[in-house]
C-alpha positions, 0 to 999 in steps of 0.5 A: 398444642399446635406445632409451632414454625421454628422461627417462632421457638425462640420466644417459648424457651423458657416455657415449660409447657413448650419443651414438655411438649415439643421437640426444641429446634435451636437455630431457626435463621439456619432451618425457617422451612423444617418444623419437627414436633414430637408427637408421643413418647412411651415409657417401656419401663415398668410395663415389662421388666428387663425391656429396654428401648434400643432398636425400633422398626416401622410396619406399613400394613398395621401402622405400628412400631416395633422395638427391640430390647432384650427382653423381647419386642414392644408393639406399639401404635404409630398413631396413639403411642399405645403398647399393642403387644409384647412379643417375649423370646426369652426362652431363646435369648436376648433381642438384639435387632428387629427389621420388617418388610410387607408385613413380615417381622424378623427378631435377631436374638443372640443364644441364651445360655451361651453368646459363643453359640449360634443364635437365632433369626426368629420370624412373626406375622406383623398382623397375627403377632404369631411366629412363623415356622422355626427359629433359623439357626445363624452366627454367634451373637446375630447383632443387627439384621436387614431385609433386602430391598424386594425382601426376599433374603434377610442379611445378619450381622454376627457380631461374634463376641466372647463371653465375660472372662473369667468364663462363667461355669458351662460357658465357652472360652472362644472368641468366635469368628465374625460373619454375615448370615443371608437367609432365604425368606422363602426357604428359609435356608440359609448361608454364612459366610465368615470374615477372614483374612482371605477377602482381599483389603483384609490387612488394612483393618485395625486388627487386634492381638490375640487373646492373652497376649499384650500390644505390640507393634505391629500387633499379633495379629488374629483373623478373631475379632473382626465383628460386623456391626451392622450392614447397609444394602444399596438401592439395587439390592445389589451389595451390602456394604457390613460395617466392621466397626471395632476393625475400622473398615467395611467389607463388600459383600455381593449379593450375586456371587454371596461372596466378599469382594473386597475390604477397606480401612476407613484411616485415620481422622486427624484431630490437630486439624482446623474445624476438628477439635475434641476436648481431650480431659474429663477433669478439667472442669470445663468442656472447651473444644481445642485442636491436639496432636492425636488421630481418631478411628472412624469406627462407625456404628449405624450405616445406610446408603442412598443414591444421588445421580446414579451413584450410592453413597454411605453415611456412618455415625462414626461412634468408636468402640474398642474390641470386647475380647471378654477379659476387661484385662485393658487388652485394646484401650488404655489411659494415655498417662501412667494410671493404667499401670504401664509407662505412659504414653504421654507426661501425667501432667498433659492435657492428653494423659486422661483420653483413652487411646487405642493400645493397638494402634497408639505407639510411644513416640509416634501418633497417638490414636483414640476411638470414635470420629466425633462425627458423620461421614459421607464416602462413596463406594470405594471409602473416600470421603465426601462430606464428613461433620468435623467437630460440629456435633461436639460443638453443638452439643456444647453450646446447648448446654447438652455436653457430657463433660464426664465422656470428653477422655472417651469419645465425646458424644457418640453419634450412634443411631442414624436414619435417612428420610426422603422427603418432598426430593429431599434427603434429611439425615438424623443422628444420634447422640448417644453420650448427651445430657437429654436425647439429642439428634442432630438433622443435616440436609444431605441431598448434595453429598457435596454441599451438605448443610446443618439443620439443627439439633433435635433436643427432647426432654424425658429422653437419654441416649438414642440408640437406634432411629428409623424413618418412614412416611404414612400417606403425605406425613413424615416421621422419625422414632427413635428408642433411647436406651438409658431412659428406657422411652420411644419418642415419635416425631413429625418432620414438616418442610414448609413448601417453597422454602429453599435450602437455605442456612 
């Protein structure tokens, strides 16, 4: 089928052949000169057990999609949506991240027998599928890597989480620290650097008590449990900038010096606020948006940068996590009623006793504080924020009918993955639902971070819960894949603007 203009879409909605094959935009007055068609989808699942669809990257040189999901990597064809090869470390441990540059693939993959150990950065040819050299020791449990822009060193976000408690047999009790590993492609030496309270800003962080004790305000505080999420480095190759997702800031980290500069918090979103609304219950049969006295922690999951002018800008999917300290003991979130055991912060009959508040920073008579933004978020280097999305993605999602009512105590929809694509001197940004009841990725045109405008909503059927996206163009085409982690599928999808169309709603 040939793609269709947006402004067409409409009348084929009731058409199952349209949404079987298309991936459906919803607001054509708002985006008449953006068509996006999805091209191919590929089901991991049955082809190797244990293979999930999490993060993807894209190799110029073969023309190909790798995507990461524990049990190793599928290789699969841009063009044709083919499995090629499937790359297996078990032997290592569980994938958590690949990245590519000119050819050279880099695996992130957490220890095996023991989360609390090092784990491994891993590196193949893209072409030859072989591995090079020996597996480079990093941080405990490397999440996330990336290389930076010449590709001469490969950044790695060592996310540090403990093992389940009770500890199993064999397994340590530790919570490890936090860190960043730069690794010389080259050499293939490599430096980590942790993250602790002696980076200046360190104390503006959301931090946690320490293991085995209960939240109190303030909190007993523990230099543990700030984990790098994920990291986002500027156009020059200059910084990197590492998202601390469960502590609500981002650490700066120059590239020169291989030190951290500074730490900032992210604050507080306020949810009483006009055009900030949630849905606080999950019980209450309906998923109506409403303005309440709470406060929400950005927490962003996905970062990236890009630069307007001169200057570098960070865009956040600000998804929200509490901290895992292993003991699933509430330690970090509980129930804003009396159902989790201790006097409740809020009346069993209000409308707020069903959200899952953060016990860390959530005080009886004073502010009450919940996870996740509901949101996207532009700021500048210094954290101030330029542009942020409101309650629009809760909206949308509502008004589609793709709203997971069942996740309004929690954090809403999640926006997780994120991915940027210049295209024809624009900047289009995708964002990732994660909690909807299809996939859904939200596309904002963001080349004026000041003057950001929403798109539409992509809505693809057969897909549940992109968890990671990325960007890319082959010749004068573009495309956007995103790996959903509950379906177990890779969708592609060609992103076209219609030349001499302005920007308009």
């Amino acid at each position: 089928m040939h793609p269709l203009p947006l402004r067409l879409q409409p009348l084929l909605r009731g058409v199952a052949l349209a949404t079987a094959t298309l991936a459906i935009l919803h607001s054509p007055a708002r985006a008449a000169d953006v068509r996006i068609e999805r091209i191919w989808q590929f089901a991991h699942q049955p082809g190797t057990p244990g293979q999930k669809a999490e993060v993807p990257a894209y190799d110029d040189r073969t023309d190909t999609l790798w995507i990461a999901g524990v049990a190793g990597v599928d290789v699969l064809s841009r063009a044709t949506g083919q499995r090629l090869a499937h790359l297996s470390v078990t032997h290592l441990g569980a994938v958590n991240s690949v990245a590519i540059h000119d050819g050279l693939a880099a695996l992130a993959v957490e220890n095996g027998s023991d989360r609390t150990l090092p784990g491994v950065v891993v590196f193949f040819d893209a072409r030859t599928l072989h591995q090079l050299g020996a597996p480079v020791s990093v941080g405990a449990l490397p999440d996330m890597l990336t290389f930076t822009p010449d590709g001469r060193r490969v950044l790695v976000a060592n996310e540090g989480t403990p093992n389940p408690r009770p500890t199993p047999a064999g397994q340590s009790a530790d919570d490890p620290a936090g860190s960043v590993s730069v690794i010389d492609v080259r050499t293939r030496a490599v430096t980590t650097l942790p993250i602790d309270p002696s980076i200046p800003g360190f104390d503006t962080l959301r931090l946690f008590p320490a293991v085995g004790t209960r939240a109190t305000q303030p909190a007993t505080y523990s230099s543990y449990g700030v984990e790098p999420e994920y990291i986002a480095v500027d156009k020059a190759g200059h910084y990197a900038h590492v998202g601390l997702q469960e502590a609500n800031g981002i650490a700066v980290l120059n590239l020169r010096t291989l030190s951290f500069e500074r730490i900032y918090g992210l604050g507080l979103k306020d949810f009483s606020q006009p055009g900030n609304a949630i849905d606080p219950s999950d019980r209450d049969s309906r998923s109506e948006l409403r303005n309440v006295p709470v406060q929400g922690l950005y927490q962003p999951d996905t970062l990236a940068t890009y630069a307007v002018k001169g200057r570098t800008y960070l865009v956040m999917a600000n998804e929200g996590d509490a901290r895992d300290n292993g003991s699933g003991d509430g330690e970090d979130e509980r129930r804003g009623g009396a159902g989790s055991g201790d006097a409740e912060f809020v009346p069993d009959s209000s409308e707020l006793a069903r959200l899952t508040l953060d016990n860390v920073t959530s005080v009886k008579a004073g502010p009450l504080v919940k996870f996740g933004g509901h949101s996207f978020s532009i700021r500048d280097t210094d954290g101030r924020i330029v542009f942020d999305s409101g309650d629009q993605l809760d909206r949308e999602a509502i008004r589609l009918g793709i709203y997971d009512d069942g996740r309004s105590d929690n954090k809403g929809v999640e926006p997780e993955g994120l991915a940027l694509l210049p295209i024809e001197g624009r900047v289009l940004a995708f964002i990732g639902l994660e909690r909807t009841l299809k996939s859904a990725i939200a596309v904002y045109d963001i080349t004026d971070p000041h003057d950001v405008r929403y798109i539409d909503m992509i809505v693809s059927d057969g897909d549940r819960s992109p968890e990671g996206l990325t960007a890319f163009k082959v010749g004068s085409r573009y495309y956007v894949a995103a790996a959903h982690e509950v379906s177990d599928t890779t969708s592609l999808f060609e992103v076209t603007l219609f030349k001499g169309q302005g920007r308009g709603r």
